[in-house]
C-alpha positions in Angstrom: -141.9 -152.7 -92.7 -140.3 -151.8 -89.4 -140.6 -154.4 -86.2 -142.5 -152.2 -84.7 -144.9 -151.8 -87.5 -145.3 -155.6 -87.6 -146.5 -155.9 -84.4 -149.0 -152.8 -84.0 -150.1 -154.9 -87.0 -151.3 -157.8 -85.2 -152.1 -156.3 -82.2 -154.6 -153.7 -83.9 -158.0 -155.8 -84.4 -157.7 -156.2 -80.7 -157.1 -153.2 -79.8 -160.0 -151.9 -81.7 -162.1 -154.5 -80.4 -161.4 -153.1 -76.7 -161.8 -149.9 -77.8 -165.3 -150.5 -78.8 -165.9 -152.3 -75.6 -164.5 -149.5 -73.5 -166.4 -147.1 -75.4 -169.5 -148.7 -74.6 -168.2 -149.1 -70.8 -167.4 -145.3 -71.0 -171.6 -144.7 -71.9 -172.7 -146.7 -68.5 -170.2 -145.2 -66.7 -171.6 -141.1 -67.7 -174.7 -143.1 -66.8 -173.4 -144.2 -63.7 -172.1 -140.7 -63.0 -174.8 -138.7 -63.5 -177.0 -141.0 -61.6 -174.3 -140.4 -58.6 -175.0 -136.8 -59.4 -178.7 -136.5 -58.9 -178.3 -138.6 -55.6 -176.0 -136.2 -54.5 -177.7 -133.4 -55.4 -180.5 -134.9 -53.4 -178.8 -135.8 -50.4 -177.1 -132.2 -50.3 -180.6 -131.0 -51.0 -182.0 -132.6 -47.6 -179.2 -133.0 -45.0 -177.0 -129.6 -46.3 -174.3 -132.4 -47.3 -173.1 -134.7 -49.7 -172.8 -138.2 -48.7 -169.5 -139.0 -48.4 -169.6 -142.7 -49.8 -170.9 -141.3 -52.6 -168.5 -138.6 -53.2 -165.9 -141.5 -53.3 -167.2 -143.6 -55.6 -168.1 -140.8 -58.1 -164.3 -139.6 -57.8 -163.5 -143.7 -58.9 -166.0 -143.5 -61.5 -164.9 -140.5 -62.9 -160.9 -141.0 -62.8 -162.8 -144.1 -64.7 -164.0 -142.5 -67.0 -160.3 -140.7 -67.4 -159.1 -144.1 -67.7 -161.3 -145.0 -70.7 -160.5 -141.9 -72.8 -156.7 -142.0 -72.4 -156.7 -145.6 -73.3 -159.2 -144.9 -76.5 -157.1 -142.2 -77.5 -153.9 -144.2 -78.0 -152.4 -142.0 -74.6 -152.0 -145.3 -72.8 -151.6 -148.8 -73.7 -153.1 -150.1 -70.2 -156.5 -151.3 -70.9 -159.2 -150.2 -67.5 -161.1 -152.1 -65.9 -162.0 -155.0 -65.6 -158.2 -155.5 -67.4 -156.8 -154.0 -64.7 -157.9 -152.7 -61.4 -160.5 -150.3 -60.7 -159.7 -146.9 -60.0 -158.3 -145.8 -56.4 -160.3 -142.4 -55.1 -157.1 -141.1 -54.0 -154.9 -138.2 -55.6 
């Protein structure tokens, strides 16, 4: 068994464990999202544009969300949030 093996080893029943944390932070966060959505669609609706504070913090929830799946995936080893900081709205 390689070194490397050895320590993906240990370090996989936590990993797992976060993953099923993020993946239940990932359903409150499409939750989140599209409850951003309606409000938006509402606001848009009745003054002919979205609110902008809302438009930023759907962008953070959604790059979120982006965050989650890469890390579930195995694409990243950098846990999300609250492990780390919380997603900037810029590009």
């Amino acid at each position: 068994m390689t070194t490397t093996a050895v320590v993906l080893a240990r370090k996989l029943p936590m990993r797992a464990l976060l993953m099923f944390l993020m993946c239940l932070a990932f359903q409150l966060a499409a939750w989140v999202l599209i409850v951003i959505a309606l409000l938006q669609l509402g606001f848009a609706t009745f003054s002919d544009e979205p609110n902008p504070r809302l438009k930023s913090l759907g962008r953070s929830v959604g790059r979120y969300i982006g965050q989650i799946a890469a890390f579930v995936s195995f694409s990243t080893e950098a846990a999300p949030f609250p492990f780390s900081d919380w997603p900037t709205t810029e590009a």
